[in-house]
C-alpha positions in Angstrom: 102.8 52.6 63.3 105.3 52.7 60.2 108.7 54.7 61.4 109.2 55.0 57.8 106.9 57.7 56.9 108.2 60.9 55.7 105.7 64.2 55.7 108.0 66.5 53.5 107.1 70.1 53.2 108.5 73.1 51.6 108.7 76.5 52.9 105.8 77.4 51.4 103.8 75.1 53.3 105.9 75.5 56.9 105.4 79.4 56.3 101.3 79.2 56.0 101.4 77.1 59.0 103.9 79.4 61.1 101.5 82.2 59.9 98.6 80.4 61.2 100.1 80.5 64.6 101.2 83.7 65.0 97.9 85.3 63.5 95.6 83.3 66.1 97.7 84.4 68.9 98.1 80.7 69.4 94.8 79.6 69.9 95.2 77.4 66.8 99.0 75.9 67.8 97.4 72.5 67.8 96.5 72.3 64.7 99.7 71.7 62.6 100.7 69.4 64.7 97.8 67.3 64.7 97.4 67.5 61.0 101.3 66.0 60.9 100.3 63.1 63.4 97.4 61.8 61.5 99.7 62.2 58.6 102.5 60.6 59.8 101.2 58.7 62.6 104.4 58.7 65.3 104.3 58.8 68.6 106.3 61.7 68.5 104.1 63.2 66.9 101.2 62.6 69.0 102.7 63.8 71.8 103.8 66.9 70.5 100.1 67.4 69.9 99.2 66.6 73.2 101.4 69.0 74.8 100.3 71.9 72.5 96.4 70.4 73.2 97.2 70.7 77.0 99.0 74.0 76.8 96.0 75.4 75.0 93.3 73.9 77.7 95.6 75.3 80.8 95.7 78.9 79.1 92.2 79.1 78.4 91.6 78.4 82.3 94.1 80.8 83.1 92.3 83.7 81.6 89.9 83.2 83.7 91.7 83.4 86.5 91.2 87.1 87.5 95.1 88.1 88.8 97.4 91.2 88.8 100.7 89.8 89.3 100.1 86.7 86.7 99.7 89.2 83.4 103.6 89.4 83.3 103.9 85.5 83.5 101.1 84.4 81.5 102.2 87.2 78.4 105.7 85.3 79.0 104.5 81.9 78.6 102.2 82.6 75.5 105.4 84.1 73.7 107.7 81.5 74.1 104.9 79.0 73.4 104.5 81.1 70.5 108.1 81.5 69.5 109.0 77.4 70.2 106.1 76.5 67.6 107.4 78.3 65.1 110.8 77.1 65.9 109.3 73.6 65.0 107.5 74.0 62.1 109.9 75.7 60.1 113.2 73.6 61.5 112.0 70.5 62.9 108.9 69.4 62.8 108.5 68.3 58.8 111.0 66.2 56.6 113.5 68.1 54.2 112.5 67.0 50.6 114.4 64.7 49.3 116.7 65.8 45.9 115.4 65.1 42.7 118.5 63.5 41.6 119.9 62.2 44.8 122.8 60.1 43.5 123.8 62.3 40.5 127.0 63.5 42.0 127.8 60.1 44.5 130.8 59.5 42.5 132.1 55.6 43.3 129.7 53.8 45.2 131.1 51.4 47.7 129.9 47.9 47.3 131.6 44.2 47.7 133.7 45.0 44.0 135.7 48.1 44.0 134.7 50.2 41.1 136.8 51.7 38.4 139.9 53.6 38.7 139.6 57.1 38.3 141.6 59.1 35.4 141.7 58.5 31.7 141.8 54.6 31.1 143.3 54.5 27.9 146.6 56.9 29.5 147.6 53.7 31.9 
């Protein structure tokens, strides 16, 4: 798969998805991240999904688990799941858009030639 792809998102879109999260109680943390690895198609990506696919199937199991002394763990485990997936999707997980006018303040450009003096050239 290309490394070159970019999935760019503002923080509009990293907001509805964090939102999403949180208001499922994470049932639905492995959805973002599969819609970014079909987008994107890394194998970064992928995995990331896996692991919130497989967190998801091992806490579904573990609610049926009937246990006292596993509330406390199992309330601990679904918040930082929680917590680390919003983490992602607002910091890490999408590519900062790229400026407009990228190369308006570059100033000299290096290159094989060196470009023109700075200052006035008619004061030299």
């Amino acid at each position: 798969m290309g490394m070159g792809k970019r999935l760019e998102a503002g923080w509009a879109q990293r907001l509805a998805w964090s939102v999403l999260v949180i208001v499922s109680l994470g049932l639905l943390v492995w959805v973002p991240f599969l819609y970014v690895a079909i987008r994107r198609g890394r194998g970064s990506d992928w995995g990331a999904f896996s692991a919130f696919a497989l967190y998801e199937l091992v806490t579904l199991l573990w609610t049926t688990i009937e246990s006292d002394a596993g509330d406390l763990i199992f309330g601990a485990v679904v918040i930082f799941t929680l917590a680390m997936a919003v983490w992602l999707l607002l910091f890490a997980l999408f590519d900062k858009r790229t400026p407009k006018y990228a190369t308006a303040n570059a100033g000299l450009v290096p290159g094989p030639f060196p470009g023109p003096a700075p200052g006035n050239p008619y004061l030299r």
